[in-house]
MIDOSE-1310 file (N, C-alpha, C; in nm, 2 decimals, decimal comma, always signed):
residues 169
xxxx	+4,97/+10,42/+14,20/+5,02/+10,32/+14,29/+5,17/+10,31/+14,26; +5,26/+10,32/+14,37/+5,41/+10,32/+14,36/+5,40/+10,19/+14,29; +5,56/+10,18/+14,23/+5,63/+10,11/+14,14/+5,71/+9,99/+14,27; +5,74/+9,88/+14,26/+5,84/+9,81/+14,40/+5,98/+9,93/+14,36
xxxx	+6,07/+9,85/+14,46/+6,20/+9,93/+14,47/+6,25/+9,90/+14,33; +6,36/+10,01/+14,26/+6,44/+9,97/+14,15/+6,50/+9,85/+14,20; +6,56/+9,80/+14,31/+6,65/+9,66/+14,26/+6,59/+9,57/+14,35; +6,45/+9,58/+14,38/+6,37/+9,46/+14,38/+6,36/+9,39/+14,30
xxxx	+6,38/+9,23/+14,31/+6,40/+9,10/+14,22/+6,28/+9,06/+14,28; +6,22/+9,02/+14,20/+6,11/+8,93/+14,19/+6,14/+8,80/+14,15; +6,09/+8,67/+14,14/+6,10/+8,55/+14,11/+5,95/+8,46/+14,06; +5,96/+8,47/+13,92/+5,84/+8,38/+13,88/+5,87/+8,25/+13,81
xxxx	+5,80/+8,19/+13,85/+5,82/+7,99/+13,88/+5,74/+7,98/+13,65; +5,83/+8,03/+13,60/+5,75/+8,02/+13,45/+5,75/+7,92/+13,40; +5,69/+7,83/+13,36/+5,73/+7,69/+13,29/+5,79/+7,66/+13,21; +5,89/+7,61/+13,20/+5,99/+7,57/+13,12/+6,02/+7,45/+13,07
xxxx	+6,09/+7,36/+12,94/+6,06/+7,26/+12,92/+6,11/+7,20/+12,99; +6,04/+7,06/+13,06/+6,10/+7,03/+13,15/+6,03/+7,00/+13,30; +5,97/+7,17/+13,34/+5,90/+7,20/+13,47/+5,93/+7,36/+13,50; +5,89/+7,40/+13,60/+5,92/+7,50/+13,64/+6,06/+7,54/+13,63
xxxx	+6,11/+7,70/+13,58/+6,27/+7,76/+13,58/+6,21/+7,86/+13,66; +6,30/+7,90/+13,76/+6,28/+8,06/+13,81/+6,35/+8,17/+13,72; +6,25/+8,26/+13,73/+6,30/+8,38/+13,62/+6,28/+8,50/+13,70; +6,35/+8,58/+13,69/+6,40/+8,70/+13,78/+6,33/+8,80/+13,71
xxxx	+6,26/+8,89/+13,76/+6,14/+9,00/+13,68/+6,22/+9,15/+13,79; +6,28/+9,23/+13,77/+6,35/+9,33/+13,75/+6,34/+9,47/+13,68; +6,38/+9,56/+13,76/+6,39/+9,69/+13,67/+6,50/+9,71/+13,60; +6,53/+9,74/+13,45/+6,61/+9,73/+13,40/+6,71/+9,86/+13,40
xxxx	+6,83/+9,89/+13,39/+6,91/+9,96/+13,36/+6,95/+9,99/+13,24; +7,00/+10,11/+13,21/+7,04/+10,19/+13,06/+7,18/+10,08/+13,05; +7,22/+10,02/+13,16/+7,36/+9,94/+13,08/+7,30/+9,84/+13,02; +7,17/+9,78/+13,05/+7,11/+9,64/+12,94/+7,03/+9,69/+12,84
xxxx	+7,08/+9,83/+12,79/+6,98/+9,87/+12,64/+7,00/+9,77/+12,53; +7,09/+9,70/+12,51/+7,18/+9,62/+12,40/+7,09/+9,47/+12,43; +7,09/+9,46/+12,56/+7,04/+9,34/+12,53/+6,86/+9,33/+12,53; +6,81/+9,46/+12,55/+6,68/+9,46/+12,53/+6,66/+9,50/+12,37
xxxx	+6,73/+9,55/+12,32/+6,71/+9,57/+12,17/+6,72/+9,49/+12,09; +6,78/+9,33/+12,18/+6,80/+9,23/+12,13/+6,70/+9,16/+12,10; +6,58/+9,14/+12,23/+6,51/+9,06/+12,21/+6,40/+9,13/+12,18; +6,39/+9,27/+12,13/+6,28/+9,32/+12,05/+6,31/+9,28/+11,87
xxxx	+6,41/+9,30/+11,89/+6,43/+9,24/+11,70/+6,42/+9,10/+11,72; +6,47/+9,01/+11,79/+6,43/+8,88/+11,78/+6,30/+8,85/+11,77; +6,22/+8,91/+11,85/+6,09/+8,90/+11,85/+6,02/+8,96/+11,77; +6,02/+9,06/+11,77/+5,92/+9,19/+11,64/+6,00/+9,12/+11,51
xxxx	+6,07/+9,04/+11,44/+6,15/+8,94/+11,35/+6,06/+8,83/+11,33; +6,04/+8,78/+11,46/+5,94/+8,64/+11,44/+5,85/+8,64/+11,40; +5,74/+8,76/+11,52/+5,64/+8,75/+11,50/+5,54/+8,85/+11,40; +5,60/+8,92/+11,34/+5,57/+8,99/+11,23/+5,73/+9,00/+11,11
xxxx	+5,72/+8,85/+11,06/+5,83/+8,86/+10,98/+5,78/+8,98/+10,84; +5,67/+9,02/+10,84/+5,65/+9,06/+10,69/+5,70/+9,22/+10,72; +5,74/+9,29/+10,83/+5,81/+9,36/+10,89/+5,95/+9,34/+10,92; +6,03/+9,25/+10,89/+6,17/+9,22/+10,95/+6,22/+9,29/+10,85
xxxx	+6,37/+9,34/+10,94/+6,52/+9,44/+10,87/+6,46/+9,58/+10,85; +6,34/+9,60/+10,93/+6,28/+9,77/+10,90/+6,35/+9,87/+10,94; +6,46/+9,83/+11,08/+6,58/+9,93/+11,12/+6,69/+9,78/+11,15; +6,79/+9,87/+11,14/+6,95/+9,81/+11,19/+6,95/+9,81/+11,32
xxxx	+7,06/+9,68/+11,37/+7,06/+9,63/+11,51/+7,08/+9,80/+11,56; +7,18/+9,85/+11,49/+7,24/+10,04/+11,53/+7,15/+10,12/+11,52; +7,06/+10,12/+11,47/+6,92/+10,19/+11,49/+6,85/+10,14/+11,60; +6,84/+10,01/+11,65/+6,74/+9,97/+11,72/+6,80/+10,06/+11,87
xxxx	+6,92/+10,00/+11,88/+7,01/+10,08/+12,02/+6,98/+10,23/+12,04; +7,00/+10,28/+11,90/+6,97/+10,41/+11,98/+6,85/+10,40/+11,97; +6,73/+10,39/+11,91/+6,60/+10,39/+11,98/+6,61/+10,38/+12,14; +6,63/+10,29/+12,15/+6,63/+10,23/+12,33/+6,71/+10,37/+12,39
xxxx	+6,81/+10,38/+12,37/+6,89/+10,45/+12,43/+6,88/+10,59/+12,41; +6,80/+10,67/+12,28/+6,76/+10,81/+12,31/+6,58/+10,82/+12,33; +6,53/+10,69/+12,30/+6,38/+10,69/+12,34/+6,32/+10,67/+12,47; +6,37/+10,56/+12,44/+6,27/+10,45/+12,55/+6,31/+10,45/+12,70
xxxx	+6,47/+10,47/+12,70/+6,50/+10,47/+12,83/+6,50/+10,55/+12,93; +6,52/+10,64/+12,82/+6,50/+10,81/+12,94/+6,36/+10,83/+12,93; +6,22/+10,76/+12,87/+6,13/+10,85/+12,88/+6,00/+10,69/+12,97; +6,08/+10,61/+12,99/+5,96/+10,49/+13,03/+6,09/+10,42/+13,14
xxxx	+5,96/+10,37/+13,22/+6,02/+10,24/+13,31/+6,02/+10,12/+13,24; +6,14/+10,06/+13,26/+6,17/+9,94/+13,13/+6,21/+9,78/+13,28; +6,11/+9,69/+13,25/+6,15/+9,60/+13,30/+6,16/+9,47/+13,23; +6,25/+9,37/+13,30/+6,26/+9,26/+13,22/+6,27/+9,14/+13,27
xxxx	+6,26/+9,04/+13,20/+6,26/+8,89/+13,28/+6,34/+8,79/+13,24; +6,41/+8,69/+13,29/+6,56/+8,69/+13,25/+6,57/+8,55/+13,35; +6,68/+8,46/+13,30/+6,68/+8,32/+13,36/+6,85/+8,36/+13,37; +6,91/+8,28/+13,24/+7,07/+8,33/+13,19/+7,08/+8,42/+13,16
xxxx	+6,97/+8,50/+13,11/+6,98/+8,62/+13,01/+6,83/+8,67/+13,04; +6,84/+8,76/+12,89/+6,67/+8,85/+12,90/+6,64/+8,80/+12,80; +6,46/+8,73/+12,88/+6,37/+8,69/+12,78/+6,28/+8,74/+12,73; +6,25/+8,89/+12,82/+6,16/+8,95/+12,77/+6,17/+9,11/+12,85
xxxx	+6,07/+9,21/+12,81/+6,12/+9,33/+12,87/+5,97/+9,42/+12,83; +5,92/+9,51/+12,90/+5,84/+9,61/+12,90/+5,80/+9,73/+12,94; +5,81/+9,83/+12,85/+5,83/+9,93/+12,86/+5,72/+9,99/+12,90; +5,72/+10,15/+12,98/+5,57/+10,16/+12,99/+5,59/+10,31/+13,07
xxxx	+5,51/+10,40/+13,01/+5,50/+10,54/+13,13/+5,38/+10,60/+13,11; +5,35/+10,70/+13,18/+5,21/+10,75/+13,15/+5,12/+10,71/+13,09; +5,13/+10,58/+13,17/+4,93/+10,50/+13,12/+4,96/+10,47/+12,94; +5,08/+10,44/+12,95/+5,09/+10,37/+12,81/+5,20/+10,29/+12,80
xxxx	+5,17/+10,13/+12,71/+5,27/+10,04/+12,72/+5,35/+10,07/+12,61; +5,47/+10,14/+12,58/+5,52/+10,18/+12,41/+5,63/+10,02/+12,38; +5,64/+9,94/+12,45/+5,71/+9,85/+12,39/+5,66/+9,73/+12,53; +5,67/+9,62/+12,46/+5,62/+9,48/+12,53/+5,67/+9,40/+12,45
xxxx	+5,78/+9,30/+12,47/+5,82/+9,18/+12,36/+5,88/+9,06/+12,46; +5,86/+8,93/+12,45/+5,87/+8,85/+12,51/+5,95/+8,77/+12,39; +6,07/+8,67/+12,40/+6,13/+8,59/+12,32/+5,99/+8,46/+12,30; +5,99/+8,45/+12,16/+5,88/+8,33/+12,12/+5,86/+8,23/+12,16
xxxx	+6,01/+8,16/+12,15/+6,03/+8,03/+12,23/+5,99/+8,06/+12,36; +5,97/+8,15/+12,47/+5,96/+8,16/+12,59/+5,80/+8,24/+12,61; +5,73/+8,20/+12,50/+5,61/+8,28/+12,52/+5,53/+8,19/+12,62; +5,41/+8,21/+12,63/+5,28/+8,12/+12,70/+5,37/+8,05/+12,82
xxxx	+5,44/+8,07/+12,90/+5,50/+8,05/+13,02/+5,49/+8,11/+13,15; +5,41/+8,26/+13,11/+5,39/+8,33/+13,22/+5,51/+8,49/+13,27; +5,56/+8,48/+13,17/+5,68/+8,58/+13,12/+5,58/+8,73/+13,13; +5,50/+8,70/+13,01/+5,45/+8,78/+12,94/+5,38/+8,87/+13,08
xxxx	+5,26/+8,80/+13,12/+5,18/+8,84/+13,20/+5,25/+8,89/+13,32; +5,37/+8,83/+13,40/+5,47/+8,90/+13,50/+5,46/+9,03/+13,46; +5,52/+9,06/+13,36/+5,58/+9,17/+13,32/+5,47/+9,31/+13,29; +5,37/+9,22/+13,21/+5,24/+9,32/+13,23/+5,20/+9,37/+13,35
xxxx	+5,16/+9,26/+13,45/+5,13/+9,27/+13,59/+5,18/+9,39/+13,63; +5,35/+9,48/+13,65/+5,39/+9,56/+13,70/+5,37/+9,68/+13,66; +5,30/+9,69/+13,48/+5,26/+9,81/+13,46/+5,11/+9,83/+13,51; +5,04/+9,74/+13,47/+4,90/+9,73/+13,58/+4,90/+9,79/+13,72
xxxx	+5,00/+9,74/+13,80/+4,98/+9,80/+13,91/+5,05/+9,92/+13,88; +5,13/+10,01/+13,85/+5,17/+10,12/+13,84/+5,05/+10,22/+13,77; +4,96/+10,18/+13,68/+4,84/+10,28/+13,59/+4,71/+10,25/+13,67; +4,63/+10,32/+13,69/+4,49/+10,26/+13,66/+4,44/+10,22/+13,53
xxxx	+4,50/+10,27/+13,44/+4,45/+10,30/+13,35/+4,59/+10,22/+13,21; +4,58/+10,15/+13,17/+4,70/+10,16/+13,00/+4,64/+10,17/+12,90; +4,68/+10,21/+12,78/+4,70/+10,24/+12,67/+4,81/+10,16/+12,59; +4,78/+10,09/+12,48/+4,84/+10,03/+12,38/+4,82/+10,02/+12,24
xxxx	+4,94/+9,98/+12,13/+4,90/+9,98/+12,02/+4,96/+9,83/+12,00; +4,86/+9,75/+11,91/+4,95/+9,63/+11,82/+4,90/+9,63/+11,71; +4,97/+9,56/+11,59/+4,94/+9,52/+11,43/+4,83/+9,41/+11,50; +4,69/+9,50/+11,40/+4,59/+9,39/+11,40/+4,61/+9,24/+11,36
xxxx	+4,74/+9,22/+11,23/+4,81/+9,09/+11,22/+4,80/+9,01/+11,30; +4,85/+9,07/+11,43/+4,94/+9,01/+11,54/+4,81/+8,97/+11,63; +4,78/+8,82/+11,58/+4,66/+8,74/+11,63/+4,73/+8,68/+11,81; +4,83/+8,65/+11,76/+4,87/+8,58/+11,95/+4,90/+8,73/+12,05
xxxx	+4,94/+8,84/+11,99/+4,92/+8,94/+12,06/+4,81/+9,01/+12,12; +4,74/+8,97/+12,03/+4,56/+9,00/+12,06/+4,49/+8,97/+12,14; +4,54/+8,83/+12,11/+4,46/+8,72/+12,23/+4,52/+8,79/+12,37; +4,66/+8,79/+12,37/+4,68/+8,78/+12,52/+4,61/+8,88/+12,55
xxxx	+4,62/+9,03/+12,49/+4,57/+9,12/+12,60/+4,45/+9,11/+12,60; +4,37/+9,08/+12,55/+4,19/+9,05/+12,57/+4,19/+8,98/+12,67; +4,26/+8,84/+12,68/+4,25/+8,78/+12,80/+4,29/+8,87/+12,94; +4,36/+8,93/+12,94/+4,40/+9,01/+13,04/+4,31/+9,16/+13,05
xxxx	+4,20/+9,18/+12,99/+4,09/+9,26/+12,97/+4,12/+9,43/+12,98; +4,22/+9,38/+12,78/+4,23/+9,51/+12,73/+4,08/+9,49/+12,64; +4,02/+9,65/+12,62/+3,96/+9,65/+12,49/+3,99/+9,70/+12,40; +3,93/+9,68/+12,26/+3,98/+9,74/+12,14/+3,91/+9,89/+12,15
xxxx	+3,97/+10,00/+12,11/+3,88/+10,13/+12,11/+3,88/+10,15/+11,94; +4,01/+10,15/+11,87/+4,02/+10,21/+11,78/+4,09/+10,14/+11,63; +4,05/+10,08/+11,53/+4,18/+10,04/+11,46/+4,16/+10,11/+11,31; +4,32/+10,14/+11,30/+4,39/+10,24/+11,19/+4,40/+10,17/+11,07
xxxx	+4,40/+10,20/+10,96/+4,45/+10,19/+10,84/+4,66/+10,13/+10,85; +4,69/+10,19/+10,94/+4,83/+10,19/+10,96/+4,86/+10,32/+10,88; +4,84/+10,43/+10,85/+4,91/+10,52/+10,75/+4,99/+10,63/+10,83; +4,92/+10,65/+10,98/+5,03/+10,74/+11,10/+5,08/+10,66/+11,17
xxxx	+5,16/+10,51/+11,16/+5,27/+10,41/+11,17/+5,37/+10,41/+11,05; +5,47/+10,45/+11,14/+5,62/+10,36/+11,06/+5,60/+10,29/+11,00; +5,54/+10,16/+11,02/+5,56/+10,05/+10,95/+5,47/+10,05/+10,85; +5,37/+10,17/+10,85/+5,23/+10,16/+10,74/+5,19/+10,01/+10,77
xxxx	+5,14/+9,96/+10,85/+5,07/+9,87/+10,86/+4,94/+9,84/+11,00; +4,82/+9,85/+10,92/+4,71/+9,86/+11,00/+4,72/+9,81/+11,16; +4,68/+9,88/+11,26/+4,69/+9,86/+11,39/+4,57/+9,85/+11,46; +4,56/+9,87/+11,61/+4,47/+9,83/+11,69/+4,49/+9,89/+11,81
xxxx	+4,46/+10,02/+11,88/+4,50/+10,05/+11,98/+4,38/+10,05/+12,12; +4,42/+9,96/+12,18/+4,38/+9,89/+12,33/+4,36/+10,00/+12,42; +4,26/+9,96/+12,54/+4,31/+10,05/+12,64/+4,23/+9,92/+12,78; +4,32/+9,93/+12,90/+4,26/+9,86/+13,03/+4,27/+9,94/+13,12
xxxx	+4,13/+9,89/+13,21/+4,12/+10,01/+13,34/+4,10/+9,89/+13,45; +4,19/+9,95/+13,55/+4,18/+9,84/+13,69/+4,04/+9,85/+13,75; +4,00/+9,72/+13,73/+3,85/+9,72/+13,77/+3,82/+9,77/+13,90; +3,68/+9,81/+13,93/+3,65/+9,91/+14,04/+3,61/+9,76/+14,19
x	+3,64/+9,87/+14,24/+3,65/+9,76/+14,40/+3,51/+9,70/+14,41
């Protein structure tokens, strides 16, 4: 299933304190690598602090910028700034991180939404730790296929790798 246009803006009504903020869900450009490596350490920081300072802000950049961006469609969701961003190619999500404070608002799920329609099929990995990560995708009807020791991770720490298929008509 085609992807919308690259500079299609979307607008999702996400809840914010307060009431609804509109937040602009977009395909990201290689000029916003800096600010998506931003809010992957922000986040991958928070929510797995027993993991935090594993690479430098300078390490994180070039990841984005020799990995992620020439090899995935990278989108993000953004009010003043980017709150969140998702990476994702060949029926696999390699990066998903939403800012904490801006979680359970509907960020999250936008963002999933566009790789869903682009796969039949995803593929993902998270730290089994990572209990509010869990939840979401189950609710969104990933299943668990497989979980590791963590010893073929970077981080050596035990994982969980998902997979969702767009249900049949």
């Amino acid at each position: 299933m085609p992807l919308p246009p690259r500079n299609e803006d979307k607008l999702l009504a996400a809840m914010a304190p307060g009431g609804p903020a509109p937040v602009s869900v977009r395909r990201l450009s290689r000029d916003e690598m800096d600010q998506v490596a931003l809010v992957h350490r922000a986040s991958f920081d928070e929510r797995v602090p027993w993991l935090a300072g594993l690479h430098t802000p300078s390490e994180d950049r070039a990841y984005f910028r020799d990995q992620v961006f020439p090899s995935c469609d990278v989108w993000g969701a953004g009010d003043d700034g980017l709150i969140g961003f998702i990476a994702f190619g060949d029926g696999w999500v390699e990066q998903f991180y939403v800012l904490p404070a801006r979680q359970r608002r509907g960020v999250g799920g936008a963002l999933l939404d566009i790789a869903q329609r682009a796969f039949p099929e995803l593929h993902l990995w998270t730290f089994q730790r990572n209990a509010p990560a869990r939840r979401f995708y189950e609710r969104r009807g990933f299943v668990a296929l497989q979980e590791t020791d963590g010893s073929r991770n970077e981080e050596r720490e035990p994982d969980i790798l998902y997979r969702w298929r767009q249900p049949a008509c």
